[in-house]
C-alpha positions in Angstrom: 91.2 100.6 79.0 91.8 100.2 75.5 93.3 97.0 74.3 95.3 95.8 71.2 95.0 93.3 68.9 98.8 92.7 68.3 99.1 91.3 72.4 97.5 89.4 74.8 95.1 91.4 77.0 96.9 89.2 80.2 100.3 91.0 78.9 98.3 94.2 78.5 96.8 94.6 82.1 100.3 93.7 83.3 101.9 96.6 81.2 98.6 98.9 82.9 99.6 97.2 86.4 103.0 97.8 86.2 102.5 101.6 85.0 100.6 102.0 88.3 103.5 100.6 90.7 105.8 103.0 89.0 103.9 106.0 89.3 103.4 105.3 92.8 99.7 104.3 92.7 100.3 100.6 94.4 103.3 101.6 96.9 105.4 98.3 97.8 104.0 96.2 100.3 100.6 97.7 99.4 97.5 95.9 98.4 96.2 95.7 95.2 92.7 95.5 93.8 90.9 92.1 94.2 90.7 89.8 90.8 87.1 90.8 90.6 87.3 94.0 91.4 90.0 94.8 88.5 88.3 92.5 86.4 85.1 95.1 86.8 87.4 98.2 86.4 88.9 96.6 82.8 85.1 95.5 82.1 87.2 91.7 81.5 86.9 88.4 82.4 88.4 87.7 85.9 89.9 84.8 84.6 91.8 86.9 82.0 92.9 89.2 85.2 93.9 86.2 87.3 96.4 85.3 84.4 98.0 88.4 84.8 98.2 88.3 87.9 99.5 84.7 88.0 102.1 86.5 85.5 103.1 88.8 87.3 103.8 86.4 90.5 106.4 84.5 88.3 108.2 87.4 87.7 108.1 88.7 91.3 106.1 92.2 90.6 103.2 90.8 93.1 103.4 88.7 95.5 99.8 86.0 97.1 99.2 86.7 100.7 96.8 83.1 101.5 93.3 85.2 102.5 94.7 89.0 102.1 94.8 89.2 98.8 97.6 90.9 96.2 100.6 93.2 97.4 103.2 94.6 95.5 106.6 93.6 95.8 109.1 95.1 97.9 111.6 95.4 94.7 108.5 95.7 92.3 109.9 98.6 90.7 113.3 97.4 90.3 111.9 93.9 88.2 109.6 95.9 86.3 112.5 98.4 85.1 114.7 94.9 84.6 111.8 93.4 82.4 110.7 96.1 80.4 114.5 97.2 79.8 115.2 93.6 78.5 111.9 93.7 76.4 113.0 97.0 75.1 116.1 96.3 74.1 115.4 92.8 72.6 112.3 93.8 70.7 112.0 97.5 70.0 114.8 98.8 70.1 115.8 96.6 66.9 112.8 98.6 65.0 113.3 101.7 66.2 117.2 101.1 64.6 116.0 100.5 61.3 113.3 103.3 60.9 115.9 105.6 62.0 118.9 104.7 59.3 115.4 104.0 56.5 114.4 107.4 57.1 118.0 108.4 57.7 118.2 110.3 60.6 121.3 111.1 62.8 122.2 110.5 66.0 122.9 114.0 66.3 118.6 115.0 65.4 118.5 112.0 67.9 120.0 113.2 70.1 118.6 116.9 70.1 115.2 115.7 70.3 116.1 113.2 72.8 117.2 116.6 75.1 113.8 118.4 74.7 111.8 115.9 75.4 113.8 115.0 78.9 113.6 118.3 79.7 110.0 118.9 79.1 109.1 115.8 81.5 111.6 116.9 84.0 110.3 120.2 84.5 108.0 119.8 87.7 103.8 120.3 86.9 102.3 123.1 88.0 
């Protein structure tokens, strides 16, 4: 994994966490890799990962089973969707709006390249 320097790696391995439970990687209820063992996988400190993960229990993603280890979530899609929506909308979105009326594109442009590129990932993989 290749981190940032603009975020925290925590914040970063939560974003990499949270991409895996959407794409169906770490199913709900399932188990997740061990601190150390992700900590291995990211080449990080484990401390760094049990941040994350200590992150990602206060926003209900994962969830401590005392002696099992990690699971996902029941609804760990649904908070995920909630939290990067709000994120979205409160810090990118704002940027995006002004590159788009700098650079003065309309919403029409927008909104034909917003068309091809939903159908281009909708269409199923070979």
């Amino acid at each position: 994994m290749n981190f940032k320097d603009k975020e925290a790696i925590y914040l970063q391995i939560a974003d990499y966490m949270s991409e895996h439970i959407m794409l169906g990687k770490w199913r709900p209820d399932e188990k997740i890799p061990s601190v150390r063992e992700l900590a291995a996988e990211l080449q990080v400190n484990p401390n760094t990962v049990m941040r994350t993960y200590e992150h990602l229990q206060n926003q209900e993603v994962i969830f401590n089973k005392r002696g099992l280890g990690h699971y996902v979530a029941p609804d760990a899609i649904k908070k995920i969707k909630g939290l990067r929506k709000e994120r979205f909308l409160q810090q990118e979105l704002p940027d995006f709006f002004r590159s788009i009326y700098l650079l003065d594109i309309s919403f029409d442009e927008m909104q034909k390249r917003y068309d091809e590129y939903r159908s281009k990932v909708s269409q199923p993989k070979p």
